[in-house]
N, CA, C and O atoms as CSV, one atom per row, in Angstrom:
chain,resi,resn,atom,element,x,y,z
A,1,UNK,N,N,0.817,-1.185,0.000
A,1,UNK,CA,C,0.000,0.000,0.000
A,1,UNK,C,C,0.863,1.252,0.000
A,1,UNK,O,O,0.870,2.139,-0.853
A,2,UNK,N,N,1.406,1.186,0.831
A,2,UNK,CA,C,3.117,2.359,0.727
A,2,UNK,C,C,3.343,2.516,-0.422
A,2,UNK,O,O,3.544,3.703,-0.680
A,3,UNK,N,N,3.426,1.674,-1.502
A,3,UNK,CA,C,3.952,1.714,-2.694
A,3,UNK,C,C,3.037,2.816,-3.505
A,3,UNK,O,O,3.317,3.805,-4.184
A,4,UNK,N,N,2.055,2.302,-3.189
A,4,UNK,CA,C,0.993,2.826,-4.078
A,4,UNK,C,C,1.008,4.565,-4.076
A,4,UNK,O,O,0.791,5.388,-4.965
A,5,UNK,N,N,1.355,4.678,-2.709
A,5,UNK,CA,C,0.926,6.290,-1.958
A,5,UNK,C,C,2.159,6.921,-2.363
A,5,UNK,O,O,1.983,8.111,-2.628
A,6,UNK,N,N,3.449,6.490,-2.512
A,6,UNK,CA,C,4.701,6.998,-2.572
A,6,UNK,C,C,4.684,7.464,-4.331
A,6,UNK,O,O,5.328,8.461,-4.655
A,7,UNK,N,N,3.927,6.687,-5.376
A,7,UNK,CA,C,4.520,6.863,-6.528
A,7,UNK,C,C,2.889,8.063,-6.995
A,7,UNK,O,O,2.506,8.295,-8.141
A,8,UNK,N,N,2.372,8.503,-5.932
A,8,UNK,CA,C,1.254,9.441,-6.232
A,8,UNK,C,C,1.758,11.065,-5.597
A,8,UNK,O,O,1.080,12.084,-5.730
A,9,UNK,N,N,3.116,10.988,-4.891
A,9,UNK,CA,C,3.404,12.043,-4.832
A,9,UNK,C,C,4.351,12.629,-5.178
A,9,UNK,O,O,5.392,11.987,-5.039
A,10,UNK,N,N,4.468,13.738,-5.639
A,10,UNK,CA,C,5.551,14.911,-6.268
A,10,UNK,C,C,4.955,14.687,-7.616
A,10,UNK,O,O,4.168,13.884,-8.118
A,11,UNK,N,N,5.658,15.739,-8.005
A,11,UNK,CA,C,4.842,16.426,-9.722
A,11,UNK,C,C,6.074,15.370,-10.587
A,11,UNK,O,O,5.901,15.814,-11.722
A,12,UNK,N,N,6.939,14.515,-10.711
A,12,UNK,CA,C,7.817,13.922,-11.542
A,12,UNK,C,C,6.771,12.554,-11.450
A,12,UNK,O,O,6.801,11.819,-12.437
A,13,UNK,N,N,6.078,12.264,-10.605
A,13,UNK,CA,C,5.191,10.560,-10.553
A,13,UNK,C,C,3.985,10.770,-11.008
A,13,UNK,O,O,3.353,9.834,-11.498
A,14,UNK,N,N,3.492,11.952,-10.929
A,14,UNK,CA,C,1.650,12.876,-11.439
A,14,UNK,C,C,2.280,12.858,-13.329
A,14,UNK,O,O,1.433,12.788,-14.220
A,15,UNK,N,N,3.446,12.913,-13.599
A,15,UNK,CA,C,3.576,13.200,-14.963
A,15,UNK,C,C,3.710,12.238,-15.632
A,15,UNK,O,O,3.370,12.289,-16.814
A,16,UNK,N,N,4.348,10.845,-14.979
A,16,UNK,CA,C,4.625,9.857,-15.603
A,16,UNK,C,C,3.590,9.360,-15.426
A,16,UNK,O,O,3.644,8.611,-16.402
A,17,UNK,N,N,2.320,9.058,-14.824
A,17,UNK,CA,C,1.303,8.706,-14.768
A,17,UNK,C,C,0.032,9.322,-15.574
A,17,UNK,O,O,-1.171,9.060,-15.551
A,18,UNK,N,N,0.710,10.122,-16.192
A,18,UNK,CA,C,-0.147,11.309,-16.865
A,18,UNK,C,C,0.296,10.732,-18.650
A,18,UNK,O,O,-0.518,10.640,-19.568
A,19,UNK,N,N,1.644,10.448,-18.723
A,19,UNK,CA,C,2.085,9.907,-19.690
A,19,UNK,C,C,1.564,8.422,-20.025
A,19,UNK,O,O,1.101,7.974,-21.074
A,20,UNK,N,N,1.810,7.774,-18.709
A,20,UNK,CA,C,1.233,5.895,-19.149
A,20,UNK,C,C,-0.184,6.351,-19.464
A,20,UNK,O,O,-0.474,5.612,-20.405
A,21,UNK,N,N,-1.252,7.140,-19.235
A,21,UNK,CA,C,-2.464,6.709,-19.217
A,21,UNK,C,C,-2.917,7.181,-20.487
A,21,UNK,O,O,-3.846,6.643,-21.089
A,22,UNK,N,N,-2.100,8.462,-21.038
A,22,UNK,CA,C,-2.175,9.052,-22.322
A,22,UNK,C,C,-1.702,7.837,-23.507
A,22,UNK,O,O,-2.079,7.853,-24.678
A,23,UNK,N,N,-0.757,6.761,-22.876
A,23,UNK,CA,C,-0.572,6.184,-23.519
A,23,UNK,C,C,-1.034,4.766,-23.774
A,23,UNK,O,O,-0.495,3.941,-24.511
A,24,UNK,N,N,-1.918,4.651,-23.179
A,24,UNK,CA,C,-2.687,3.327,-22.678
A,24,UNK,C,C,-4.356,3.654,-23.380
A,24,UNK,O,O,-5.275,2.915,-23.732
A,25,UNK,N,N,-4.164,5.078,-23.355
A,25,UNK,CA,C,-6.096,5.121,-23.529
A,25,UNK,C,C,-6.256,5.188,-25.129
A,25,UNK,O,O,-7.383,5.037,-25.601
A,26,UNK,N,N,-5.290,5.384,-25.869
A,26,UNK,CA,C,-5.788,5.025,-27.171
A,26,UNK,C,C,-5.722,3.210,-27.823
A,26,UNK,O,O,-5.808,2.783,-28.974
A,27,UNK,N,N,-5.563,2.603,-26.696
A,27,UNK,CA,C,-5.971,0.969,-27.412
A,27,UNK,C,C,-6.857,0.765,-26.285
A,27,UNK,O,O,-7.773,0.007,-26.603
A,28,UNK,N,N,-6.928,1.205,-24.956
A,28,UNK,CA,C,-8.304,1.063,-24.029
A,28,UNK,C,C,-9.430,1.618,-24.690
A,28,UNK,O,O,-10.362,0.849,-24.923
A,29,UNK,N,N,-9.523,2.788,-25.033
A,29,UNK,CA,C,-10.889,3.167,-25.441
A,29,UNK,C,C,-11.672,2.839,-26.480
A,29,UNK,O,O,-12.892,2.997,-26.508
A,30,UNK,N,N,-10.822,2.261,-27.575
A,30,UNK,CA,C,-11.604,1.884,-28.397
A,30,UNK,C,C,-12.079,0.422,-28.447
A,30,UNK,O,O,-12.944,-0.055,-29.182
A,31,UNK,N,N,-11.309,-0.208,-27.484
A,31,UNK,CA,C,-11.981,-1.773,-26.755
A,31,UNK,C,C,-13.239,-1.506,-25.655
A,31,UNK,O,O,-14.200,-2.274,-25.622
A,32,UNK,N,N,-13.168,-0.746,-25.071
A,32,UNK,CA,C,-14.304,-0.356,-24.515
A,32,UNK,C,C,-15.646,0.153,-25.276
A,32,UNK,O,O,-16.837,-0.013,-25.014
A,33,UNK,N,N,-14.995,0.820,-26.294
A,33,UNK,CA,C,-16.101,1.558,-26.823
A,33,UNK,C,C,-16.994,0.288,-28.022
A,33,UNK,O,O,-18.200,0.325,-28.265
A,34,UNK,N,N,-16.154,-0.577,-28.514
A,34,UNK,CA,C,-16.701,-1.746,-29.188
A,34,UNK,C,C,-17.310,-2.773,-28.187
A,34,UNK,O,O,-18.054,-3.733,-28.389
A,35,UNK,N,N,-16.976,-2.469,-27.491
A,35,UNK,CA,C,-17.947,-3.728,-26.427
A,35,UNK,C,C,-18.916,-3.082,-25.762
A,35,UNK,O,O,-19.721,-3.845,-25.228
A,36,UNK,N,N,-19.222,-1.318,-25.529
A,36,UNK,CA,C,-20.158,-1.113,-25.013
A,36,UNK,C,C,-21.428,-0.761,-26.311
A,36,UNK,O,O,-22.590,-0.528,-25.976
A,37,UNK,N,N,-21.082,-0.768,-27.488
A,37,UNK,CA,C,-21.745,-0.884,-28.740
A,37,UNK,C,C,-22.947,-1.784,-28.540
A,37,UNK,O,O,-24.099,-1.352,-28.501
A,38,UNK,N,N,-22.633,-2.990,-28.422
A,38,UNK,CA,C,-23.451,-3.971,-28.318
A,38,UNK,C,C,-24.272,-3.873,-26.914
A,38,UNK,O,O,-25.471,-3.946,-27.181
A,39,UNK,N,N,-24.107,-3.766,-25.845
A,39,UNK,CA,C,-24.486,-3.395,-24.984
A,39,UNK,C,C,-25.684,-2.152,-25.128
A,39,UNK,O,O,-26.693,-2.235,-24.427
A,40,UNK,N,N,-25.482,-0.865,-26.193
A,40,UNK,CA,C,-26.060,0.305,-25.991
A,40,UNK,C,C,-27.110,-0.228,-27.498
A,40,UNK,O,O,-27.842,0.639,-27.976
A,41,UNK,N,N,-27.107,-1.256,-27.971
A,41,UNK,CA,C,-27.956,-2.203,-28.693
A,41,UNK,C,C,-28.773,-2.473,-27.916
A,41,UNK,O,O,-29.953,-2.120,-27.909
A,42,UNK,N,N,-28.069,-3.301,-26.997
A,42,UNK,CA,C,-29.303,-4.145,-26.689
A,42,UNK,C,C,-30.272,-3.120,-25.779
A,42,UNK,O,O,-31.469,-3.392,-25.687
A,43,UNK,N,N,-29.862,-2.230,-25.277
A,43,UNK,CA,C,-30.611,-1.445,-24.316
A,43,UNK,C,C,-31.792,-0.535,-25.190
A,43,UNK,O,O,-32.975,-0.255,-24.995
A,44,UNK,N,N,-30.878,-0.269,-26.162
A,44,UNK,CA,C,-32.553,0.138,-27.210
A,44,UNK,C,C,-32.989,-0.441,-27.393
A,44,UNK,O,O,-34.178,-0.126,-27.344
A,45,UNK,N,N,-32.721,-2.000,-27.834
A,45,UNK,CA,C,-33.808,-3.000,-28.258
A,45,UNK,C,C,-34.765,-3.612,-27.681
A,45,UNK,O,O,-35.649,-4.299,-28.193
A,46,UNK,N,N,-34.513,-3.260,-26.205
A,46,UNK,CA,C,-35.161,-3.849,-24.978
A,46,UNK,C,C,-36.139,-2.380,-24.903
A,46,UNK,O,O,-37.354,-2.484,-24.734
A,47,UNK,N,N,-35.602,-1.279,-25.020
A,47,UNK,CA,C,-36.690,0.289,-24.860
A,47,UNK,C,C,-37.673,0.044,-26.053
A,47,UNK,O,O,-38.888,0.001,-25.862
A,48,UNK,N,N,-37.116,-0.114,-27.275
A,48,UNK,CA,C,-37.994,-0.568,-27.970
A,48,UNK,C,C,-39.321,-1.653,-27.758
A,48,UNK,O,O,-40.517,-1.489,-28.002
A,49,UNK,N,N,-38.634,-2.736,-27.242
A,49,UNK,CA,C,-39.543,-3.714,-27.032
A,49,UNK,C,C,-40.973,-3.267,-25.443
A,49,UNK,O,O,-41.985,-3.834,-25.031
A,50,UNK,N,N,-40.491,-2.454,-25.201
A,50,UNK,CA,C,-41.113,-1.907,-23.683
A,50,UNK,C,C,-42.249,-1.008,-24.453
A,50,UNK,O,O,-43.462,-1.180,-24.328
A,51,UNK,N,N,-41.642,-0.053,-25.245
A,51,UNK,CA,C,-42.336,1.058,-25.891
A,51,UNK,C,C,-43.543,0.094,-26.925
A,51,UNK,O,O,-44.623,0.681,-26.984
A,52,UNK,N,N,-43.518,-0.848,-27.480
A,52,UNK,CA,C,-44.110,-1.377,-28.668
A,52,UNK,C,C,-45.217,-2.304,-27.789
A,52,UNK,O,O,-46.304,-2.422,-28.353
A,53,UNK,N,N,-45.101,-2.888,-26.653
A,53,UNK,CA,C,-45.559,-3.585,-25.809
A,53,UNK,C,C,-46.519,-2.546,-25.127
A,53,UNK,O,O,-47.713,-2.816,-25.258
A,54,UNK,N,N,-46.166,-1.220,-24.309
A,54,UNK,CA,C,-46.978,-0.534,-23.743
A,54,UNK,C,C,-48.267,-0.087,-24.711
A,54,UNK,O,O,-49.478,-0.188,-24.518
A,55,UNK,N,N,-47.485,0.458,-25.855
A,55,UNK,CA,C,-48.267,1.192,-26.745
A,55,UNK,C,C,-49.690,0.038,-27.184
A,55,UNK,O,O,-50.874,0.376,-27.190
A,56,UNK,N,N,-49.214,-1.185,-27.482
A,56,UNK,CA,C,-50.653,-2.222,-27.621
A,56,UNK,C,C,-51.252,-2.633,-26.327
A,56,UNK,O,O,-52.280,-3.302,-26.425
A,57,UNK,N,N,-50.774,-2.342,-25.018
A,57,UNK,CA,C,-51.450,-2.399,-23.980
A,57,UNK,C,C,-52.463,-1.508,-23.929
A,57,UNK,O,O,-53.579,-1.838,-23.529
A,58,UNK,N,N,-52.086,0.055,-24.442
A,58,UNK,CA,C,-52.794,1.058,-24.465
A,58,UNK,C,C,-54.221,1.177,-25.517
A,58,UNK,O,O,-55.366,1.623,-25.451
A,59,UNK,N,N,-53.536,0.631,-26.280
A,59,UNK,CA,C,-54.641,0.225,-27.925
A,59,UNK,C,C,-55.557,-0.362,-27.042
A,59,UNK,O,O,-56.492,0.297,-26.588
A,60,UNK,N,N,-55.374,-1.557,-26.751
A,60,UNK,CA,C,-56.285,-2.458,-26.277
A,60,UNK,C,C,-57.305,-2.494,-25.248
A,60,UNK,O,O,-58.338,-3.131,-25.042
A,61,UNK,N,N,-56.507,-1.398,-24.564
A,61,UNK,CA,C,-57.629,-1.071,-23.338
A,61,UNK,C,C,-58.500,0.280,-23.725
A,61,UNK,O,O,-59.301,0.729,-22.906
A,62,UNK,N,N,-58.352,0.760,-24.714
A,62,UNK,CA,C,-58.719,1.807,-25.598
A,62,UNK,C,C,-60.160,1.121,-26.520
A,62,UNK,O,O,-61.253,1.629,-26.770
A,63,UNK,N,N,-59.661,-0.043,-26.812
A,63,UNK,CA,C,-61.080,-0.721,-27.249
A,63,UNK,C,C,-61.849,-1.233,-26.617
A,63,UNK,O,O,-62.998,-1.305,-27.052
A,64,UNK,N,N,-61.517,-1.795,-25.334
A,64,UNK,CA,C,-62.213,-2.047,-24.438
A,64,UNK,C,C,-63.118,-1.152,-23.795
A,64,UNK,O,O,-64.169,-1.544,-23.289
A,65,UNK,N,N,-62.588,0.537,-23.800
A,65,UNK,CA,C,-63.434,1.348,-23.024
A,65,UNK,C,C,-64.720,1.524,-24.214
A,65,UNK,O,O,-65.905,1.277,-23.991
A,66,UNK,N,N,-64.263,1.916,-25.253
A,66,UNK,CA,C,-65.177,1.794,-26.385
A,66,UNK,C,C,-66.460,1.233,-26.389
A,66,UNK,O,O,-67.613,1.663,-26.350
A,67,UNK,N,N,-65.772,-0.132,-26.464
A,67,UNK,CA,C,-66.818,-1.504,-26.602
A,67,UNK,C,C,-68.009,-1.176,-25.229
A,67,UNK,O,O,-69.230,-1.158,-25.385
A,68,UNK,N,N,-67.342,-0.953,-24.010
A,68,UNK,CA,C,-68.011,-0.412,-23.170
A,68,UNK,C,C,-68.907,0.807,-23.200
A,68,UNK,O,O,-69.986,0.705,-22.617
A,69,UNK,N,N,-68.677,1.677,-23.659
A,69,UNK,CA,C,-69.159,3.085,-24.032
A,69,UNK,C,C,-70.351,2.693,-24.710
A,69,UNK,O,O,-71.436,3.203,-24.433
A,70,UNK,N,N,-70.208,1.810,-25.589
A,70,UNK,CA,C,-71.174,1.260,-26.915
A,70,UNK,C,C,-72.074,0.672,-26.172
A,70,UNK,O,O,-73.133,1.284,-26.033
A,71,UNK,N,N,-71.936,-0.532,-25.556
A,71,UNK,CA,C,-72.866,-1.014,-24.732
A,71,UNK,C,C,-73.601,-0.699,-23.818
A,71,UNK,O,O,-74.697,-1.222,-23.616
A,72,UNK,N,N,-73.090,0.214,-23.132
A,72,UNK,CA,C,-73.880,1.587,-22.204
A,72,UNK,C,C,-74.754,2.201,-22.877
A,72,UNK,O,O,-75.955,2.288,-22.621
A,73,UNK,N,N,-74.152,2.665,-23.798
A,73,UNK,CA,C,-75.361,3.465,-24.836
A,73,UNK,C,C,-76.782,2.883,-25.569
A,73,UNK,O,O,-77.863,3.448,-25.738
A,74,UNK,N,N,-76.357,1.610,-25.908
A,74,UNK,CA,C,-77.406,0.545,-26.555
A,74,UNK,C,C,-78.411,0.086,-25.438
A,74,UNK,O,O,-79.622,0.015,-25.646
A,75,UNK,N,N,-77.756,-0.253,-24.108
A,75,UNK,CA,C,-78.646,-0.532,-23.179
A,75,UNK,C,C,-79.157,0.604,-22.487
A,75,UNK,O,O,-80.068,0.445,-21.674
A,76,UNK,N,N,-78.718,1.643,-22.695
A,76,UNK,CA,C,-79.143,2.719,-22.187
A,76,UNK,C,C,-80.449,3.417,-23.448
A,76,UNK,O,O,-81.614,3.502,-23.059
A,77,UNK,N,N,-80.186,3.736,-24.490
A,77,UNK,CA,C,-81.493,2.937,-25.584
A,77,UNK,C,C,-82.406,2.567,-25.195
A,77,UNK,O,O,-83.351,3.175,-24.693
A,78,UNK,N,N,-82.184,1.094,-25.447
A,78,UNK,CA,C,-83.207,0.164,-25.339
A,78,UNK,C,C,-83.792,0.229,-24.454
A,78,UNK,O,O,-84.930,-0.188,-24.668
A,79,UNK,N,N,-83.494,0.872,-22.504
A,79,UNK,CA,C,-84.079,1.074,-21.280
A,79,UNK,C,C,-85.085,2.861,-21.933
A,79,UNK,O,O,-86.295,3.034,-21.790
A,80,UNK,N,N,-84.606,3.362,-22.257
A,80,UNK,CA,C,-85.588,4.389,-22.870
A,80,UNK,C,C,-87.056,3.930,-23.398
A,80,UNK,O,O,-88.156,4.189,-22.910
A,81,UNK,N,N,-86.730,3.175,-24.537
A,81,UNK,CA,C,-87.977,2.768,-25.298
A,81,UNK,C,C,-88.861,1.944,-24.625
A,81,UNK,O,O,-90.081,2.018,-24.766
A,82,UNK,N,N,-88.116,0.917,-23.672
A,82,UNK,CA,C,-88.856,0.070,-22.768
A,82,UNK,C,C,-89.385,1.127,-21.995
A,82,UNK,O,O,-90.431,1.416,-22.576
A,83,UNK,N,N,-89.255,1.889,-20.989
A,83,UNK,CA,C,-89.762,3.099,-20.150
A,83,UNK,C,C,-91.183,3.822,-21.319
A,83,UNK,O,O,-92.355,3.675,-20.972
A,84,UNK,N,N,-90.895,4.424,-22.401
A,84,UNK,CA,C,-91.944,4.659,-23.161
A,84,UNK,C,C,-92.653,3.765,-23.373
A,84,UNK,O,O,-93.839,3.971,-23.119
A,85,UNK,N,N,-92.360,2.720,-23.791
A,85,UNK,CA,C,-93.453,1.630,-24.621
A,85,UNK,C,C,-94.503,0.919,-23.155
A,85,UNK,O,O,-95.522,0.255,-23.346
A,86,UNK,N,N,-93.882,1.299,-21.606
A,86,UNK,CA,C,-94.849,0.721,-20.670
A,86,UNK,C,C,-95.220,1.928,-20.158
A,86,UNK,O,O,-95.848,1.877,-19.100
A,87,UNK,N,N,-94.936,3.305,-20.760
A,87,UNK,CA,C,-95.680,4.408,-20.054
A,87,UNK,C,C,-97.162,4.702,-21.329
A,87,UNK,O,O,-98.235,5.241,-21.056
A,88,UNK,N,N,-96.731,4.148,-22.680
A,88,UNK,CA,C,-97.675,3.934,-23.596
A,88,UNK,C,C,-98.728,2.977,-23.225
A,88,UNK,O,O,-99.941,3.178,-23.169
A,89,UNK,N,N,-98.078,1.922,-22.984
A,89,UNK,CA,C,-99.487,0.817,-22.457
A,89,UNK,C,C,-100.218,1.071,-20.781
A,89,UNK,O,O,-101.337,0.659,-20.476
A,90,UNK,N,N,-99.254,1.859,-19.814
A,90,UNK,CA,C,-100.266,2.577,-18.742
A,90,UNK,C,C,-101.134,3.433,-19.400
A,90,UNK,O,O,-102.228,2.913,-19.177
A,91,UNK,N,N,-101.358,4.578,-20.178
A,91,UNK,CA,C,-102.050,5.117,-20.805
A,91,UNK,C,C,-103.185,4.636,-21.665
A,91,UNK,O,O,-104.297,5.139,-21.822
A,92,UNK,N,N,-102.552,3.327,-22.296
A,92,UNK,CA,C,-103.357,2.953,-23.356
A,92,UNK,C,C,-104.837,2.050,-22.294
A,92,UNK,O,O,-106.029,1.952,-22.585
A,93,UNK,N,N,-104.044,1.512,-21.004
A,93,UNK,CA,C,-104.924,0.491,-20.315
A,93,UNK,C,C,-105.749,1.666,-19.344
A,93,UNK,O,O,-106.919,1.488,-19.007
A,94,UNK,N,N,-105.175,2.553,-19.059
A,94,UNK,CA,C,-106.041,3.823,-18.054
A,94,UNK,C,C,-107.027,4.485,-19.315
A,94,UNK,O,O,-108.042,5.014,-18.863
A,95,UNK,N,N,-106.968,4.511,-20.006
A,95,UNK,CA,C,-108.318,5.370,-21.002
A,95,UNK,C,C,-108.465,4.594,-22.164
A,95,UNK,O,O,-109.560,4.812,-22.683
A,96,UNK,N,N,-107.706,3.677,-22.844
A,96,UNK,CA,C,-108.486,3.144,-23.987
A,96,UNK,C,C,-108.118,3.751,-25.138
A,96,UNK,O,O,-108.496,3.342,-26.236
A,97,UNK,N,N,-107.348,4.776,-24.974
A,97,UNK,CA,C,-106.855,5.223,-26.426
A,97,UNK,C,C,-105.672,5.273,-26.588
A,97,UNK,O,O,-104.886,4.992,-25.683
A,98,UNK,N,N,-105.174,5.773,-28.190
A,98,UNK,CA,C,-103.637,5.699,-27.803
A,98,UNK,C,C,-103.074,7.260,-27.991
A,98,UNK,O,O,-103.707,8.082,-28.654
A,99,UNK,N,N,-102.244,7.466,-27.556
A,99,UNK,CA,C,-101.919,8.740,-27.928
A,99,UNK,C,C,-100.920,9.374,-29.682
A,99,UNK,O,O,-99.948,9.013,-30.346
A,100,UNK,N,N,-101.878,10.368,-29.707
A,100,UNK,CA,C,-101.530,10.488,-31.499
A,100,UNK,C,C,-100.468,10.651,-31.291
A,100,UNK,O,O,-100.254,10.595,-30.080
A,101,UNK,N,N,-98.989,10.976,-32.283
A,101,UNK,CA,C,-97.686,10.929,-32.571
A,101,UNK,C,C,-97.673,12.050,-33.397
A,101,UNK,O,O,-98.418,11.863,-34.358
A,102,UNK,N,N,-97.183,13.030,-33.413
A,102,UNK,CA,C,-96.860,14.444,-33.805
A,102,UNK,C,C,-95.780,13.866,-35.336
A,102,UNK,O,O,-94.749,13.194,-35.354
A,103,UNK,N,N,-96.495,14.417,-36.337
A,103,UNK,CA,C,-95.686,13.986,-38.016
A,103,UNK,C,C,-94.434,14.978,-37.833
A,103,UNK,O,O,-94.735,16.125,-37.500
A,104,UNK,N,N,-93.526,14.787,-37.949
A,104,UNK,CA,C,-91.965,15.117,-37.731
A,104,UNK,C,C,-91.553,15.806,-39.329
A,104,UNK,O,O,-91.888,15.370,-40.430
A,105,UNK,N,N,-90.871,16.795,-39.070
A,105,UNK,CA,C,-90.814,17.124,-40.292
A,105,UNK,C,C,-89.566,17.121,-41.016
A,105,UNK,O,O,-89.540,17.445,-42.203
Protein backbone atom coordinates (compact mmCIF):
# COMPACT_ATOMS: atom_id res chain seq x y z
CA UNK A 1 0.00 0.00 0.00
CA UNK A 2 3.12 2.36 0.73
CA UNK A 3 3.95 1.71 -2.69
CA UNK A 4 0.99 2.83 -4.08
CA UNK A 5 0.93 6.29 -1.96
CA UNK A 6 4.70 7.00 -2.57
CA UNK A 7 4.52 6.86 -6.53
CA UNK A 8 1.25 9.44 -6.23
CA UNK A 9 3.40 12.04 -4.83
CA UNK A 10 5.55 14.91 -6.27
CA UNK A 11 4.84 16.43 -9.72
CA UNK A 12 7.82 13.92 -11.54
CA UNK A 13 5.19 10.56 -10.55
CA UNK A 14 1.65 12.88 -11.44
CA UNK A 15 3.58 13.20 -14.96
CA UNK A 16 4.62 9.86 -15.60
CA UNK A 17 1.30 8.71 -14.77
CA UNK A 18 -0.15 11.31 -16.87
CA UNK A 19 2.08 9.91 -19.69
CA UNK A 20 1.23 5.89 -19.15
CA UNK A 21 -2.46 6.71 -19.22
CA UNK A 22 -2.18 9.05 -22.32
CA UNK A 23 -0.57 6.18 -23.52
CA UNK A 24 -2.69 3.33 -22.68
CA UNK A 25 -6.10 5.12 -23.53
CA UNK A 26 -5.79 5.03 -27.17
CA UNK A 27 -5.97 0.97 -27.41
CA UNK A 28 -8.30 1.06 -24.03
CA UNK A 29 -10.89 3.17 -25.44
CA UNK A 30 -11.60 1.88 -28.40
CA UNK A 31 -11.98 -1.77 -26.76
CA UNK A 32 -14.30 -0.36 -24.51
CA UNK A 33 -16.10 1.56 -26.82
CA UNK A 34 -16.70 -1.75 -29.19
CA UNK A 35 -17.95 -3.73 -26.43
CA UNK A 36 -20.16 -1.11 -25.01
CA UNK A 37 -21.74 -0.88 -28.74
CA UNK A 38 -23.45 -3.97 -28.32
CA UNK A 39 -24.49 -3.40 -24.98
CA UNK A 40 -26.06 0.31 -25.99
CA UNK A 41 -27.96 -2.20 -28.69
CA UNK A 42 -29.30 -4.15 -26.69
CA UNK A 43 -30.61 -1.44 -24.32
CA UNK A 44 -32.55 0.14 -27.21
CA UNK A 45 -33.81 -3.00 -28.26
CA UNK A 46 -35.16 -3.85 -24.98
CA UNK A 47 -36.69 0.29 -24.86
CA UNK A 48 -37.99 -0.57 -27.97
CA UNK A 49 -39.54 -3.71 -27.03
CA UNK A 50 -41.11 -1.91 -23.68
CA UNK A 51 -42.34 1.06 -25.89
CA UNK A 52 -44.11 -1.38 -28.67
CA UNK A 53 -45.56 -3.59 -25.81
CA UNK A 54 -46.98 -0.53 -23.74
CA UNK A 55 -48.27 1.19 -26.74
CA UNK A 56 -50.65 -2.22 -27.62
CA UNK A 57 -51.45 -2.40 -23.98
CA UNK A 58 -52.79 1.06 -24.47
CA UNK A 59 -54.64 0.22 -27.93
CA UNK A 60 -56.28 -2.46 -26.28
CA UNK A 61 -57.63 -1.07 -23.34
CA UNK A 62 -58.72 1.81 -25.60
CA UNK A 63 -61.08 -0.72 -27.25
CA UNK A 64 -62.21 -2.05 -24.44
CA UNK A 65 -63.43 1.35 -23.02
CA UNK A 66 -65.18 1.79 -26.38
CA UNK A 67 -66.82 -1.50 -26.60
CA UNK A 68 -68.01 -0.41 -23.17
CA UNK A 69 -69.16 3.08 -24.03
CA UNK A 70 -71.17 1.26 -26.92
CA UNK A 71 -72.87 -1.01 -24.73
CA UNK A 72 -73.88 1.59 -22.20
CA UNK A 73 -75.36 3.46 -24.84
CA UNK A 74 -77.41 0.55 -26.55
CA UNK A 75 -78.65 -0.53 -23.18
CA UNK A 76 -79.14 2.72 -22.19
CA UNK A 77 -81.49 2.94 -25.58
CA UNK A 78 -83.21 0.16 -25.34
CA UNK A 79 -84.08 1.07 -21.28
CA UNK A 80 -85.59 4.39 -22.87
CA UNK A 81 -87.98 2.77 -25.30
CA UNK A 82 -88.86 0.07 -22.77
CA UNK A 83 -89.76 3.10 -20.15
CA UNK A 84 -91.94 4.66 -23.16
CA UNK A 85 -93.45 1.63 -24.62
CA UNK A 86 -94.85 0.72 -20.67
CA UNK A 87 -95.68 4.41 -20.05
CA UNK A 88 -97.68 3.93 -23.60
CA UNK A 89 -99.49 0.82 -22.46
CA UNK A 90 -100.27 2.58 -18.74
CA UNK A 91 -102.05 5.12 -20.81
CA UNK A 92 -103.36 2.95 -23.36
CA UNK A 93 -104.92 0.49 -20.31
CA UNK A 94 -106.04 3.82 -18.05
CA UNK A 95 -108.32 5.37 -21.00
CA UNK A 96 -108.49 3.14 -23.99
CA UNK A 97 -106.86 5.22 -26.43
CA UNK A 98 -103.64 5.70 -27.80
CA UNK A 99 -101.92 8.74 -27.93
CA UNK A 100 -101.53 10.49 -31.50
CA UNK A 101 -97.69 10.93 -32.57
CA UNK A 102 -96.86 14.44 -33.80
CA UNK A 103 -95.69 13.99 -38.02
CA UNK A 104 -91.97 15.12 -37.73
CA UNK A 105 -90.81 17.12 -40.29
Amino acid sequence: MALFEDITKGPISTVLIGIGVAMVAPTVIPAMASGLRPLAKALVRGGLTLYDAAREGVAEAGEQLNDLVAETRAEMANGAKAETNSAEEEYVAATGRTRRRRARS
